[in-house]
C-alpha positions as CSV (number, residue, x, y, z in Angstrom):
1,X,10.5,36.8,-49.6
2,X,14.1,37.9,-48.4
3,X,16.4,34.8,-49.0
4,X,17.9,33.0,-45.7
5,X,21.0,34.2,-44.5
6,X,22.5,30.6,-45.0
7,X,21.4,30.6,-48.8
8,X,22.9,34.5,-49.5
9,X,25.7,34.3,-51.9
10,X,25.0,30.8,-53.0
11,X,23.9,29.5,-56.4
12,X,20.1,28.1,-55.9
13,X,18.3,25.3,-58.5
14,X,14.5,24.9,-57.9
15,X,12.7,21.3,-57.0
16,X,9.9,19.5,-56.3
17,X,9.2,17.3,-53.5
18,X,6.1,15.1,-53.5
19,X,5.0,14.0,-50.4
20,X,3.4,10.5,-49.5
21,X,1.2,8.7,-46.9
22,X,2.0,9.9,-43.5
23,X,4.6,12.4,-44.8
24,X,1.5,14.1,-47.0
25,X,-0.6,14.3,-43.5
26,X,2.4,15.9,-41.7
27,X,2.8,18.5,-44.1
28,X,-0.3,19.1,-45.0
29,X,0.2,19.3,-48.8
30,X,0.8,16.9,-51.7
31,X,4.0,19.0,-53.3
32,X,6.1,21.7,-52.7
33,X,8.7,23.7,-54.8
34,X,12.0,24.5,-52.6
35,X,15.3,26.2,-53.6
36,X,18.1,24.3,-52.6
37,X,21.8,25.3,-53.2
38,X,24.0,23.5,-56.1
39,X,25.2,20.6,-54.7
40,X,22.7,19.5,-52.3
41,X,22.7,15.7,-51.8
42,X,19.6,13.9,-50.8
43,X,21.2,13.2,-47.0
44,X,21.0,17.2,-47.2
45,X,17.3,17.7,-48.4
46,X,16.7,15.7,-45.5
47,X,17.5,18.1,-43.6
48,X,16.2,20.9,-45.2
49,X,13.1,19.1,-44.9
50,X,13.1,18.7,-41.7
51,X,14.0,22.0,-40.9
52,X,10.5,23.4,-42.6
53,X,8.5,21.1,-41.7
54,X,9.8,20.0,-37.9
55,X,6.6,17.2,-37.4
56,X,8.7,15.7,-40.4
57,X,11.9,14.7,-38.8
58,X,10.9,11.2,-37.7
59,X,9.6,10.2,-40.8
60,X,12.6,11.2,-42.5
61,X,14.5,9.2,-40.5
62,X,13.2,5.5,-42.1
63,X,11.8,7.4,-45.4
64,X,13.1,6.5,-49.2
65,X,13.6,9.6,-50.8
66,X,13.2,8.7,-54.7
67,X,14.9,11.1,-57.0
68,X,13.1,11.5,-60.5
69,X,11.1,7.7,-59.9
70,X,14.5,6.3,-59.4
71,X,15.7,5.4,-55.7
72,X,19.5,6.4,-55.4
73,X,21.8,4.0,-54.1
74,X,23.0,5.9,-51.0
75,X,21.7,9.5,-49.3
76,X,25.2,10.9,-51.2
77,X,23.9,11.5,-54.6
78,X,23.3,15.0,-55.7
79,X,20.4,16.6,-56.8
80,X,20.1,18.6,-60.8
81,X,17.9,21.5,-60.5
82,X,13.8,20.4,-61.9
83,X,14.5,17.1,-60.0
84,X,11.3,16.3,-58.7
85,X,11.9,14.4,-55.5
86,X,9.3,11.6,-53.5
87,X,9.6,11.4,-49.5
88,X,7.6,8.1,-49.6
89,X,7.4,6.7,-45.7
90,X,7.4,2.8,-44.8
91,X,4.0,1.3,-45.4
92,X,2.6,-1.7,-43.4
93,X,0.3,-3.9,-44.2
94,X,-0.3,-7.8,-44.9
């Protein structure tokens, strides 16, 4: 597949995204590998996210995103290529 025209030129690192709950159902898969450039912060996945899977956007909004079983302290930290990353939407319950 021919690269997007927003990704030519760029350095690109492969992750994985796992996908949870209602995010899983929107999706409609458990994981999925994505090429991101260098540098992308999680606040930026987010929108990447978003972007391929539109249904996704509202969830994104409230979900934690944890980065390698760790949740970082802000949206700013930046992803290492191989990170594996979990979109993990609020749960209620009682």
């Amino acid at each position: 597949p021919t690269c997007p025209f927003w990704l030519r030129g760029l350095l690109l690192m492969l992750i994985k995204c796992l996908f949870f709950a209602q995010a899983r159902e929107l999706v409609g898969h458990v994981d999925q590998k994505l090429e991101v450039p260098e540098g992308t912060t999680v606040a930026a996945l987010r929108s990447v996210l978003g972007d391929a899977h539109p249904g996704l956007k509202g969830v994104l909004e409230t979900a934690m995103l944890a980065v390698n079983e760790e949740y970082p302290e802000d949206d700013a930290g930046v992803l290492q290529p191989n990170d594996e990353v979990a979109v993990i939407p609020p749960v209620s319950g009682g």
